[in-house]
C-alpha positions as CSV (number, residue, x, y, z in Angstrom):
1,X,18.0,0.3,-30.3
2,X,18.9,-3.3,-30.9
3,X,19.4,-6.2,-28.6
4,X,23.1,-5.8,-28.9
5,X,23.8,-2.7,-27.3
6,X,25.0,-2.8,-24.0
7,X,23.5,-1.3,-20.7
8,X,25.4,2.2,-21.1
9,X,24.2,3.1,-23.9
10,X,20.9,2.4,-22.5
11,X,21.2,4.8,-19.6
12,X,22.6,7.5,-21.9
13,X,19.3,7.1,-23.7
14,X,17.0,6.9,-20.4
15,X,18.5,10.3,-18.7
16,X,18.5,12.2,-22.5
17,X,14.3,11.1,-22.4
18,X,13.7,11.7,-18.8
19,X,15.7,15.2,-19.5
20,X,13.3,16.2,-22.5
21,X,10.1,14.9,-20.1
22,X,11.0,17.0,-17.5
23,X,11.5,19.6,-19.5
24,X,7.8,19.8,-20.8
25,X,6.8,19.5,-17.5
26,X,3.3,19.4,-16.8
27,X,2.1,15.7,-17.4
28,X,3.5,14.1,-14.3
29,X,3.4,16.7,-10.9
30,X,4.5,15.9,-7.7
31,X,1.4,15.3,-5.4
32,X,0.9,13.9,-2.8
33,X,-0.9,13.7,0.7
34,X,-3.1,16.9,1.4
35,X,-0.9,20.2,2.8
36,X,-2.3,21.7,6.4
37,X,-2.1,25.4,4.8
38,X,-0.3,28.0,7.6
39,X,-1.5,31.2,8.2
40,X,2.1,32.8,8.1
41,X,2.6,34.8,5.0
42,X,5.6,35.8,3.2
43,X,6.4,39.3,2.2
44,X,5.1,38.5,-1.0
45,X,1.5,37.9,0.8
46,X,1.5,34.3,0.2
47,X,2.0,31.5,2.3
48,X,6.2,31.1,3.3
49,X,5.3,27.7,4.9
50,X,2.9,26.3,1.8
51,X,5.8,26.5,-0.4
52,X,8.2,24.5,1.8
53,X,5.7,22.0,2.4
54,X,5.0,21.5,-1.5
55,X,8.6,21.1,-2.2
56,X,8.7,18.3,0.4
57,X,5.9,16.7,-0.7
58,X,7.4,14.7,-3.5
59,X,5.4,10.9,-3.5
60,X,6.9,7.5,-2.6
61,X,9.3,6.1,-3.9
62,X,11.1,8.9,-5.7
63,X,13.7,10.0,-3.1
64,X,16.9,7.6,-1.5
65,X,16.2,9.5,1.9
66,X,13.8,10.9,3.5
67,X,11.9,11.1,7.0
68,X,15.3,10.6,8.5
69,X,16.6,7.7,6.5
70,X,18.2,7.0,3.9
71,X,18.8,3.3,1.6
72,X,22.4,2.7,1.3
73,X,22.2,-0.1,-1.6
74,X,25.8,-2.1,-1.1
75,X,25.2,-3.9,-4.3
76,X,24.2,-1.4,-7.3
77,X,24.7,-4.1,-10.2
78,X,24.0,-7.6,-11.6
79,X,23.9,-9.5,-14.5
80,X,21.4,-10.3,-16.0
81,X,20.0,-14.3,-16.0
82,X,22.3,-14.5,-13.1
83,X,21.8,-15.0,-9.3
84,X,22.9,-12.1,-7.8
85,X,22.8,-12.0,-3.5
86,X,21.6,-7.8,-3.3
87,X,22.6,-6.3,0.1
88,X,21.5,-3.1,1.7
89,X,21.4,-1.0,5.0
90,X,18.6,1.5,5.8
91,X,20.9,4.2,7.7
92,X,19.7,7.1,10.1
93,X,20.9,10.3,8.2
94,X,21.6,12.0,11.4
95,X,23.9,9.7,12.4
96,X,25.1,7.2,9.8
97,X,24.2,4.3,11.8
98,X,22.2,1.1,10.4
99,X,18.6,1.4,11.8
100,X,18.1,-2.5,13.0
101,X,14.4,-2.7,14.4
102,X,11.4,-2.6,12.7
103,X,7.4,-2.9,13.1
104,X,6.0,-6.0,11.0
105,X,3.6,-4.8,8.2
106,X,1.4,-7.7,6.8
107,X,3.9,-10.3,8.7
108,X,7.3,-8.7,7.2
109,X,9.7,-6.1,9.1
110,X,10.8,-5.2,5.4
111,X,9.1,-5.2,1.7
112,X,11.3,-4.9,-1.4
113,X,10.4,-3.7,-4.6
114,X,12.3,-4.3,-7.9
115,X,10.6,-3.1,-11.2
116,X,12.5,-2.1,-14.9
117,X,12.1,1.4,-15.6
118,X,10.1,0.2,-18.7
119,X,7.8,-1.6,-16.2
120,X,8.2,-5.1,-18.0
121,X,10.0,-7.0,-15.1
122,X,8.4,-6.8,-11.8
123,X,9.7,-8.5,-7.9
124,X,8.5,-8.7,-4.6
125,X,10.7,-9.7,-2.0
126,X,11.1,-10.3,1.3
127,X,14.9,-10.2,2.7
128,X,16.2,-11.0,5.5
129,X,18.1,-9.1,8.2
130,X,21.2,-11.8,8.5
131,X,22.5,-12.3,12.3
132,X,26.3,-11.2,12.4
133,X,28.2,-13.0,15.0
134,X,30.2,-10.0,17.2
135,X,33.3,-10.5,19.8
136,X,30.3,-9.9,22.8
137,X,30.5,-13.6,24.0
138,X,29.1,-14.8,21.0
139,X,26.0,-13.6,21.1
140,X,24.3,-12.8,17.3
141,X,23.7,-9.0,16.7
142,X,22.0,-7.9,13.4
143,X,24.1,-5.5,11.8
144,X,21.7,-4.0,9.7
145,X,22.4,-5.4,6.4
146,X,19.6,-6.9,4.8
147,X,20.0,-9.8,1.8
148,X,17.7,-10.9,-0.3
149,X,18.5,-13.5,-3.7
150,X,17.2,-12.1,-6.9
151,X,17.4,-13.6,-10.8
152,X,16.6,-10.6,-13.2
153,X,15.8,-11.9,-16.3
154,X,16.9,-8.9,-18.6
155,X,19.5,-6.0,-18.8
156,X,18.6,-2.3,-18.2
157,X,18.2,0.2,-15.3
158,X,15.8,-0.9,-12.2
159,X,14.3,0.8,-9.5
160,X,14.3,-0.8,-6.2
161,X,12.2,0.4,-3.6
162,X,12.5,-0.7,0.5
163,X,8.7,0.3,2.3
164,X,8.9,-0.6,5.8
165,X,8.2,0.9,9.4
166,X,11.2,2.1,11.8
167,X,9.6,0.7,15.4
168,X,8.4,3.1,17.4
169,X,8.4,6.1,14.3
170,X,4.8,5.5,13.8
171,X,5.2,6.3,10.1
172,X,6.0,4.2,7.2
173,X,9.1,4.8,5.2
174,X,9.3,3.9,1.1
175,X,12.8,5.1,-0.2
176,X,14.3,4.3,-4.0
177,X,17.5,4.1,-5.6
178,X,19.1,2.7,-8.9
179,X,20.1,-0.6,-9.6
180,X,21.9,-1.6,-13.2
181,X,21.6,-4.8,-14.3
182,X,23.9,-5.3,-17.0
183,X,23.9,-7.8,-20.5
184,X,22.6,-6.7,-24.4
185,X,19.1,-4.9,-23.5
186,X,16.1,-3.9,-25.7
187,X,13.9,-1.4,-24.2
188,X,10.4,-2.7,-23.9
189,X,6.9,-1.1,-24.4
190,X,4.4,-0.4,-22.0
191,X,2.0,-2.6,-22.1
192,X,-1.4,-1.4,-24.3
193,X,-4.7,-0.7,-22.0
194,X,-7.2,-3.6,-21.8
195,X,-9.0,-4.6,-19.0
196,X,-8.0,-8.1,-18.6
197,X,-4.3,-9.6,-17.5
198,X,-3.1,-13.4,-17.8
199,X,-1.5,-14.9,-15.4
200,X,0.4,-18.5,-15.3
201,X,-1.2,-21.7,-15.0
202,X,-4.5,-20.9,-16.7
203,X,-5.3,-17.5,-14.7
204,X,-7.3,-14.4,-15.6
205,X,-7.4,-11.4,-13.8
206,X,-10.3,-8.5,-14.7
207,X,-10.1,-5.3,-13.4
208,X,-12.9,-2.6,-13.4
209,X,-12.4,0.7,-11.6
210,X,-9.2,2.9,-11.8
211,X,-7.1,5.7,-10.6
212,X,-8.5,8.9,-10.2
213,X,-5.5,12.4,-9.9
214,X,-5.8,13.4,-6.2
215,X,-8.6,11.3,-5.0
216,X,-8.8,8.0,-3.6
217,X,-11.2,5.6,-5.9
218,X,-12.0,1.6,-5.7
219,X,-10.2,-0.7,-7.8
220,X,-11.4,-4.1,-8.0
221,X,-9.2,-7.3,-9.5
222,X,-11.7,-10.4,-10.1
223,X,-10.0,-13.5,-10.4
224,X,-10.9,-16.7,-12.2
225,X,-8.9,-19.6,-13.8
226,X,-10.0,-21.5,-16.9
227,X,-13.4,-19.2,-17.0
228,X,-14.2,-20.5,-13.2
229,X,-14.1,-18.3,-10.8
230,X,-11.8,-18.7,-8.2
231,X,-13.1,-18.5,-4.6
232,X,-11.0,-20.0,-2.5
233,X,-8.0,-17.7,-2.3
234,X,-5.5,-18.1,0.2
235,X,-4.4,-15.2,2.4
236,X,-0.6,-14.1,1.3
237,X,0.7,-12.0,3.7
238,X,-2.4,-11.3,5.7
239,X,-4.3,-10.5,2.6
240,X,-5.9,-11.9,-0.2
241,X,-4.1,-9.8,-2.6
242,X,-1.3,-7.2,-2.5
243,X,-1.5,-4.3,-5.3
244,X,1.6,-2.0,-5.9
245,X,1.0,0.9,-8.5
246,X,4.2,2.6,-10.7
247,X,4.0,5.7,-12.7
248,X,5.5,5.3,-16.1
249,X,8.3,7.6,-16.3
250,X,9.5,7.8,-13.0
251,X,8.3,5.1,-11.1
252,X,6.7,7.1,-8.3
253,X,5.3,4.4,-6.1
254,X,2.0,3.7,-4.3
255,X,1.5,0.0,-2.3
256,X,-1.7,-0.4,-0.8
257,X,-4.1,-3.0,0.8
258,X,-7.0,-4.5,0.3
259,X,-10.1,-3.3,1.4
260,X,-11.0,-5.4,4.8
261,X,-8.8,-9.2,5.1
262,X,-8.9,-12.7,5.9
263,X,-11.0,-13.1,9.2
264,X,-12.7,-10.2,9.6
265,X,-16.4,-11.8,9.2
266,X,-17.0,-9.6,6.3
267,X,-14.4,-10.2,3.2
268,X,-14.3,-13.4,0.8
269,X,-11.7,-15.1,-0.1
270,X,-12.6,-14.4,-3.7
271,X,-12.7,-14.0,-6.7
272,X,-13.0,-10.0,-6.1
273,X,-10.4,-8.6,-4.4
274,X,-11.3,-4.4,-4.0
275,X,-8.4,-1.9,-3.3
276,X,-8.8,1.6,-2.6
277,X,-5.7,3.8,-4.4
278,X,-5.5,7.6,-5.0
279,X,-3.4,8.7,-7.7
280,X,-0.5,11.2,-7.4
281,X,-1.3,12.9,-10.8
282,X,-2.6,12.1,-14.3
283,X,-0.3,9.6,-16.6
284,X,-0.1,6.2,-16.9
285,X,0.5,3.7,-14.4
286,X,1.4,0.0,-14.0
287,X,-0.8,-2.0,-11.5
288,X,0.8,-5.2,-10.1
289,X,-1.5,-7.4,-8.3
290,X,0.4,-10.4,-6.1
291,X,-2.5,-13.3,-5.5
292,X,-1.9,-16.3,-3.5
293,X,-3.8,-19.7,-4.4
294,X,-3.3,-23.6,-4.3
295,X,-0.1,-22.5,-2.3
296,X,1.7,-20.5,-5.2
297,X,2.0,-16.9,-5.3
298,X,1.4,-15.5,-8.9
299,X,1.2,-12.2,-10.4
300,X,-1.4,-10.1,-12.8
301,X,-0.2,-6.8,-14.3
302,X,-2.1,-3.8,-15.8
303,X,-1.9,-0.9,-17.7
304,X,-3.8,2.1,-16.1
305,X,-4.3,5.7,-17.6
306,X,-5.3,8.3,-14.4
307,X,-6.9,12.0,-15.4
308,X,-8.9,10.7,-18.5
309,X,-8.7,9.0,-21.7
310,X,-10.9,6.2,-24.0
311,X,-9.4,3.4,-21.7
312,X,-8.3,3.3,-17.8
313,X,-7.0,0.0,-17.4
314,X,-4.9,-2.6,-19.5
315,X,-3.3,-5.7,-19.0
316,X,-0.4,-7.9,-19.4
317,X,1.5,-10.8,-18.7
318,X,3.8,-11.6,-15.7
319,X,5.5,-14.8,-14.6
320,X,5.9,-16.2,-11.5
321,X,8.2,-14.1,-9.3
322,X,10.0,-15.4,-5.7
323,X,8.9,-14.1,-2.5
Protein backbone atom coordinates (compact mmCIF):
# COMPACT_ATOMS: atom_id res chain seq x y z
CA UNK A 1 0.00 0.00 0.00
CA UNK A 2 1.57 3.39 -0.58
CA UNK A 3 1.48 6.56 1.30
CA UNK A 4 -1.07 7.99 -0.98
CA UNK A 5 -3.94 5.96 -0.40
CA UNK A 6 -6.40 7.37 1.70
CA UNK A 7 -7.89 6.10 5.08
CA UNK A 8 -10.78 3.95 3.34
CA UNK A 9 -8.98 2.02 1.61
CA UNK A 10 -7.15 1.26 4.65
CA UNK A 11 -10.12 0.01 6.60
CA UNK A 12 -11.24 -2.05 3.69
CA UNK A 13 -7.86 -3.70 4.00
CA UNK A 14 -7.88 -3.96 8.02
CA UNK A 15 -11.57 -5.70 8.27
CA UNK A 16 -10.55 -8.20 4.92
CA UNK A 17 -7.19 -9.27 7.46
CA UNK A 18 -8.98 -9.23 10.68
CA UNK A 19 -11.77 -11.42 8.68
CA UNK A 20 -9.08 -14.06 7.34
CA UNK A 21 -7.51 -14.05 11.25
CA UNK A 22 -10.54 -14.87 12.70
CA UNK A 23 -11.17 -17.18 10.52
CA UNK A 24 -8.12 -19.49 11.45
CA UNK A 25 -8.95 -18.94 14.79
CA UNK A 26 -6.93 -20.44 17.25
CA UNK A 27 -3.82 -18.01 17.81
CA UNK A 28 -5.59 -15.31 19.81
CA UNK A 29 -8.64 -16.84 22.37
CA UNK A 30 -10.64 -14.94 24.54
CA UNK A 31 -9.44 -15.48 28.21
CA UNK A 32 -9.67 -13.93 30.77
CA UNK A 33 -10.20 -13.89 34.71
CA UNK A 34 -10.76 -17.49 36.12
CA UNK A 35 -14.60 -18.97 35.71
CA UNK A 36 -16.34 -20.12 39.31
CA UNK A 37 -17.56 -23.57 37.50
CA UNK A 38 -21.61 -24.31 38.56
CA UNK A 39 -22.74 -27.39 39.33
CA UNK A 40 -25.97 -27.08 37.17
CA UNK A 41 -25.76 -29.16 34.05
CA UNK A 42 -27.37 -29.01 30.86
CA UNK A 43 -29.23 -31.72 29.18
CA UNK A 44 -26.28 -32.37 27.35
CA UNK A 45 -24.42 -33.30 30.90
CA UNK A 46 -22.23 -30.27 30.71
CA UNK A 47 -22.24 -27.23 32.48
CA UNK A 48 -25.37 -24.70 31.12
CA UNK A 49 -23.78 -21.90 33.24
CA UNK A 50 -19.83 -22.51 32.16
CA UNK A 51 -20.79 -21.75 28.74
CA UNK A 52 -22.54 -18.39 29.37
CA UNK A 53 -19.82 -17.36 31.53
CA UNK A 54 -17.15 -18.13 28.74
CA UNK A 55 -19.01 -16.20 26.26
CA UNK A 56 -18.94 -13.19 28.61
CA UNK A 57 -15.62 -13.48 29.46
CA UNK A 58 -14.16 -11.65 26.48
CA UNK A 59 -10.83 -9.32 28.01
CA UNK A 60 -10.58 -5.59 28.33
CA UNK A 61 -10.85 -3.45 26.05
CA UNK A 62 -12.54 -5.35 23.27
CA UNK A 63 -16.27 -4.42 23.88
CA UNK A 64 -18.03 -0.54 23.69
CA UNK A 65 -20.31 -1.80 26.65
CA UNK A 66 -20.20 -3.80 29.19
CA UNK A 67 -20.86 -4.16 33.06
CA UNK A 68 -23.62 -1.73 32.52
CA UNK A 69 -21.96 0.95 30.43
CA UNK A 70 -21.37 1.71 27.55
CA UNK A 71 -18.75 4.66 25.67
CA UNK A 72 -20.61 6.82 23.48
CA UNK A 73 -17.52 8.53 21.49
CA UNK A 74 -19.19 12.08 20.16
CA UNK A 75 -16.27 12.59 18.02
CA UNK A 76 -15.34 9.39 15.83
CA UNK A 77 -12.71 11.26 13.47
CA UNK A 78 -9.69 13.63 13.09
CA UNK A 79 -7.19 14.58 10.88
CA UNK A 80 -4.28 13.76 11.14
CA UNK A 81 -1.26 16.44 12.23
CA UNK A 82 -4.22 18.34 13.45
CA UNK A 83 -5.58 19.33 16.95
CA UNK A 84 -8.59 17.66 17.25
CA UNK A 85 -10.83 18.51 20.85
CA UNK A 86 -12.25 14.36 21.21
CA UNK A 87 -15.50 14.37 23.36
CA UNK A 88 -17.23 11.44 24.90
CA UNK A 89 -19.97 10.30 27.52
CA UNK A 90 -19.78 7.02 29.43
CA UNK A 91 -23.75 6.22 29.39
CA UNK A 92 -25.68 3.65 31.74
CA UNK A 93 -27.17 1.17 29.22
CA UNK A 94 -30.20 0.73 31.30
CA UNK A 95 -31.05 4.03 31.14
CA UNK A 96 -29.22 6.15 28.54
CA UNK A 97 -28.10 8.61 31.00
CA UNK A 98 -24.42 10.10 31.32
CA UNK A 99 -22.81 8.31 34.39
CA UNK A 100 -21.07 11.71 36.10
CA UNK A 101 -19.23 10.38 39.26
CA UNK A 102 -16.34 8.51 39.51
CA UNK A 103 -13.72 6.87 42.10
CA UNK A 104 -9.98 8.35 41.47
CA UNK A 105 -7.58 5.60 40.39
CA UNK A 106 -3.80 6.72 40.68
CA UNK A 107 -5.19 10.50 41.13
CA UNK A 108 -7.53 10.52 37.87
CA UNK A 109 -11.53 9.82 37.85
CA UNK A 110 -10.81 8.82 34.09
CA UNK A 111 -7.74 7.20 31.95
CA UNK A 112 -7.75 7.38 28.17
CA UNK A 113 -6.13 5.22 25.93
CA UNK A 114 -5.36 5.94 22.23
CA UNK A 115 -3.20 3.41 20.26
CA UNK A 116 -3.04 2.71 16.01
CA UNK A 117 -4.28 -0.64 15.33
CA UNK A 118 -0.65 -1.24 13.97
CA UNK A 119 0.56 -0.32 17.55
CA UNK A 120 3.08 2.43 16.16
CA UNK A 121 1.26 5.56 17.80
CA UNK A 122 0.59 5.38 21.36
CA UNK A 123 -1.44 8.25 24.06
CA UNK A 124 -2.24 8.57 27.49
CA UNK A 125 -4.56 11.06 28.54
CA UNK A 126 -6.20 12.43 31.06
CA UNK A 127 -9.59 14.47 30.16
CA UNK A 128 -11.52 16.40 31.85
CA UNK A 129 -15.19 16.22 32.87
CA UNK A 130 -16.09 20.14 31.65
CA UNK A 131 -18.70 21.96 34.14
CA UNK A 132 -21.86 22.92 32.01
CA UNK A 133 -23.63 25.90 33.28
CA UNK A 134 -27.63 24.74 33.70
CA UNK A 135 -30.83 27.25 34.23
CA UNK A 136 -30.69 26.01 38.28
CA UNK A 137 -29.52 29.45 39.57
CA UNK A 138 -26.39 29.15 37.90
CA UNK A 139 -24.94 26.64 39.62
CA UNK A 140 -22.28 24.32 37.29
CA UNK A 141 -23.48 20.70 36.72
CA UNK A 142 -21.18 18.23 34.79
CA UNK A 143 -22.97 16.84 32.10
CA UNK A 144 -21.09 13.94 31.56
CA UNK A 145 -19.06 14.77 28.56
CA UNK A 146 -15.62 14.45 28.97
CA UNK A 147 -12.76 16.40 26.54
CA UNK A 148 -9.56 15.71 26.19
CA UNK A 149 -7.05 17.67 23.23
CA UNK A 150 -5.21 15.10 21.13
CA UNK A 151 -2.51 15.63 17.95
CA UNK A 152 -2.26 12.22 16.08
CA UNK A 153 0.54 12.33 14.06
CA UNK A 154 -0.57 9.74 11.28
CA UNK A 155 -3.78 8.54 9.35
CA UNK A 156 -5.42 5.10 9.97
CA UNK A 157 -7.85 3.41 12.31
CA UNK A 158 -7.30 3.78 16.37
CA UNK A 159 -8.58 2.29 19.22
CA UNK A 160 -9.44 4.35 22.14
CA UNK A 161 -9.96 2.82 25.35
CA UNK A 162 -11.74 4.72 28.61
CA UNK A 163 -10.58 2.40 32.10
CA UNK A 164 -12.14 4.10 35.02
CA UNK A 165 -14.30 3.21 38.23
CA UNK A 166 -18.15 4.21 38.44
CA UNK A 167 -18.25 5.34 42.38
CA UNK A 168 -19.68 3.14 44.51
CA UNK A 169 -19.71 -0.04 41.61
CA UNK A 170 -16.66 -1.39 43.25
CA UNK A 171 -15.36 -2.66 39.89
CA UNK A 172 -13.31 -1.08 37.21
CA UNK A 173 -14.73 -0.50 33.79
CA UNK A 174 -12.28 -0.52 30.41
CA UNK A 175 -14.62 -0.12 27.30
CA UNK A 176 -13.24 0.42 23.45
CA UNK A 177 -14.48 1.78 20.33
CA UNK A 178 -13.12 3.02 16.88
CA UNK A 179 -11.72 6.17 16.12
CA UNK A 180 -10.61 7.15 12.21
CA UNK A 181 -8.15 9.47 11.76
CA UNK A 182 -8.09 10.44 8.34
CA UNK A 183 -4.96 11.89 5.75
CA UNK A 184 -2.60 9.40 3.06
CA UNK A 185 -1.61 6.44 5.57
CA UNK A 186 1.08 3.60 5.30
CA UNK A 187 0.47 0.79 7.54
CA UNK A 188 3.36 0.30 9.79
CA UNK A 189 5.20 -2.96 11.14
CA UNK A 190 5.25 -4.19 14.45
CA UNK A 191 8.12 -3.51 15.87
CA UNK A 192 10.92 -6.64 15.89
CA UNK A 193 11.62 -8.29 19.49
CA UNK A 194 14.77 -7.02 21.33
CA UNK A 195 15.05 -6.47 24.73
CA UNK A 196 15.97 -2.96 24.90
CA UNK A 197 13.66 0.35 23.95
CA UNK A 198 14.98 4.12 23.42
CA UNK A 199 13.38 6.71 24.67
CA UNK A 200 13.94 10.69 24.10
CA UNK A 201 16.51 12.66 25.54
CA UNK A 202 19.23 10.03 25.88
CA UNK A 203 16.95 7.22 27.70
CA UNK A 204 17.15 3.46 27.68
CA UNK A 205 14.77 1.15 28.88
CA UNK A 206 15.73 -2.91 29.42
CA UNK A 207 13.19 -5.23 30.08
CA UNK A 208 13.68 -8.87 31.32
CA UNK A 209 10.77 -11.04 32.18
CA UNK A 210 7.54 -11.37 30.06
CA UNK A 211 4.04 -12.49 29.55
CA UNK A 212 3.09 -15.81 30.29
CA UNK A 213 -0.93 -17.25 28.55
CA UNK A 214 -3.09 -17.51 31.70
CA UNK A 215 -0.81 -16.77 34.46
CA UNK A 216 0.35 -13.78 36.00
CA UNK A 217 4.39 -13.37 35.75
CA UNK A 218 6.90 -10.33 36.78
CA UNK A 219 8.04 -7.97 34.28
CA UNK A 220 10.62 -5.71 35.12
CA UNK A 221 11.63 -2.26 33.02
CA UNK A 222 15.30 -0.95 34.22
CA UNK A 223 15.80 2.46 33.36
CA UNK A 224 19.07 4.31 32.70
CA UNK A 225 19.97 7.48 30.61
CA UNK A 226 23.40 7.82 28.81
CA UNK A 227 24.53 4.18 30.44
CA UNK A 228 23.77 5.72 34.12
CA UNK A 229 21.31 4.47 35.77
CA UNK A 230 18.60 6.49 36.75
CA UNK A 231 17.56 6.44 40.45
CA UNK A 232 15.82 9.12 41.14
CA UNK A 233 12.48 8.74 39.38
CA UNK A 234 9.69 10.81 40.16
CA UNK A 235 6.26 9.30 41.10
CA UNK A 236 3.70 9.98 37.98
CA UNK A 237 0.43 9.34 38.95
CA UNK A 238 1.16 7.71 42.27
CA UNK A 239 3.67 5.42 40.74
CA UNK A 240 6.90 5.22 39.33
CA UNK A 241 5.89 3.77 36.18
CA UNK A 242 2.59 3.01 34.48
CA UNK A 243 2.63 -0.14 31.96
CA UNK A 244 -0.35 -0.79 29.45
CA UNK A 245 -0.09 -4.03 27.35
CA UNK A 246 -1.94 -4.41 23.62
CA UNK A 247 -2.38 -7.60 21.73
CA UNK A 248 -1.50 -7.27 18.11
CA UNK A 249 -4.44 -7.88 16.14
CA UNK A 250 -7.16 -6.79 18.23
CA UNK A 251 -5.88 -4.70 20.70
CA UNK A 252 -7.25 -6.54 23.74
CA UNK A 253 -6.06 -4.50 26.62
CA UNK A 254 -4.43 -5.06 29.96
CA UNK A 255 -3.19 -1.68 32.35
CA UNK A 256 -1.58 -2.63 35.33
CA UNK A 257 0.56 -1.23 38.25
CA UNK A 258 3.58 -1.42 39.60
CA UNK A 259 4.49 -3.75 42.11
CA UNK A 260 4.47 -1.69 45.63
CA UNK A 261 4.73 2.63 45.12
CA UNK A 262 6.18 5.74 46.17
CA UNK A 263 6.17 5.83 50.16
CA UNK A 264 5.55 2.60 51.06
CA UNK A 265 9.10 2.04 52.97
CA UNK A 266 9.89 -0.74 50.60
CA UNK A 267 10.01 0.43 46.71
CA UNK A 268 12.93 2.65 45.00
CA UNK A 269 12.46 5.20 43.03
CA UNK A 270 14.57 3.33 40.47
CA UNK A 271 16.01 2.31 37.99
CA UNK A 272 13.83 -1.05 38.18
CA UNK A 273 10.43 -0.63 38.02
CA UNK A 274 8.67 -4.57 38.47
CA UNK A 275 5.05 -5.17 37.10
CA UNK A 276 3.17 -8.10 37.60
CA UNK A 277 0.87 -8.90 34.15
CA UNK A 278 -0.96 -12.13 33.16
CA UNK A 279 -1.57 -12.68 29.61
CA UNK A 280 -4.90 -13.31 28.00
CA UNK A 281 -3.53 -15.83 25.44
CA UNK A 282 -0.47 -16.55 23.33
CA UNK A 283 0.46 -13.80 20.42
CA UNK A 284 2.33 -10.90 20.44
CA UNK A 285 1.86 -7.99 22.44
CA UNK A 286 3.00 -4.29 22.65
CA UNK A 287 4.23 -3.09 26.18
CA UNK A 288 4.05 0.61 26.80
CA UNK A 289 5.80 1.79 29.80
CA UNK A 290 4.90 5.74 30.82
CA UNK A 291 8.09 6.92 33.30
CA UNK A 292 8.17 10.23 34.91
CA UNK A 293 11.71 11.95 35.59
CA UNK A 294 13.40 15.55 35.80
CA UNK A 295 9.58 16.57 35.58
CA UNK A 296 8.77 15.12 31.93
CA UNK A 297 6.81 12.18 31.33
CA UNK A 298 8.36 10.01 28.49
CA UNK A 299 7.55 6.70 27.10
CA UNK A 300 9.47 3.26 26.29
CA UNK A 301 7.73 0.66 24.04
CA UNK A 302 8.28 -3.13 23.50
CA UNK A 303 7.54 -5.92 21.55
CA UNK A 304 6.53 -9.01 23.64
CA UNK A 305 5.74 -12.68 22.21
CA UNK A 306 3.46 -14.65 25.19
CA UNK A 307 3.10 -18.76 24.85
CA UNK A 308 6.81 -19.32 23.49
CA UNK A 309 9.17 -18.44 20.86
CA UNK A 310 13.29 -17.56 20.54
CA UNK A 311 12.52 -14.05 21.85
CA UNK A 312 9.85 -12.59 24.50
CA UNK A 313 10.41 -9.05 24.53
CA UNK A 314 11.45 -6.24 21.85
CA UNK A 315 11.68 -2.80 21.74
CA UNK A 316 11.10 0.40 20.04
CA UNK A 317 10.93 3.93 19.91
CA UNK A 318 8.23 6.38 21.14
CA UNK A 319 8.13 10.13 21.52
CA UNK A 320 6.98 12.16 23.97
CA UNK A 321 3.17 12.03 24.32
CA UNK A 322 0.76 14.69 26.39
CA UNK A 323 -0.75 13.74 29.54
Amino acid sequence: MNTGLRITAYATAVAAAFGAAYAVGTNVDTVSKPVAHSEKKDHGGGHAEQGAAKKAAAPAGLQVSAHGYALDLKTPRAKAGERADLRFTVRKESSGAPLKTYEKDHGKELHLILASRDLTTFRHLHPTLPQALKEQGGTPIADGTWSVPAKLPKAGDYRVFADFTPRGAGQKVTLGTDLAVTGPYAPGKLPPVTATAKAPDGYEVRLTGGLTPGKPREVTLRVTRDGRPVTDLQPYLGAYGHLVALRAGDLAYLHVHPNGEPGDGATKPGPEVSFTATAPSAGAYRLFLDFRHEGVVRTAAFTVRAGGGPHEAGGGTEAPHGH
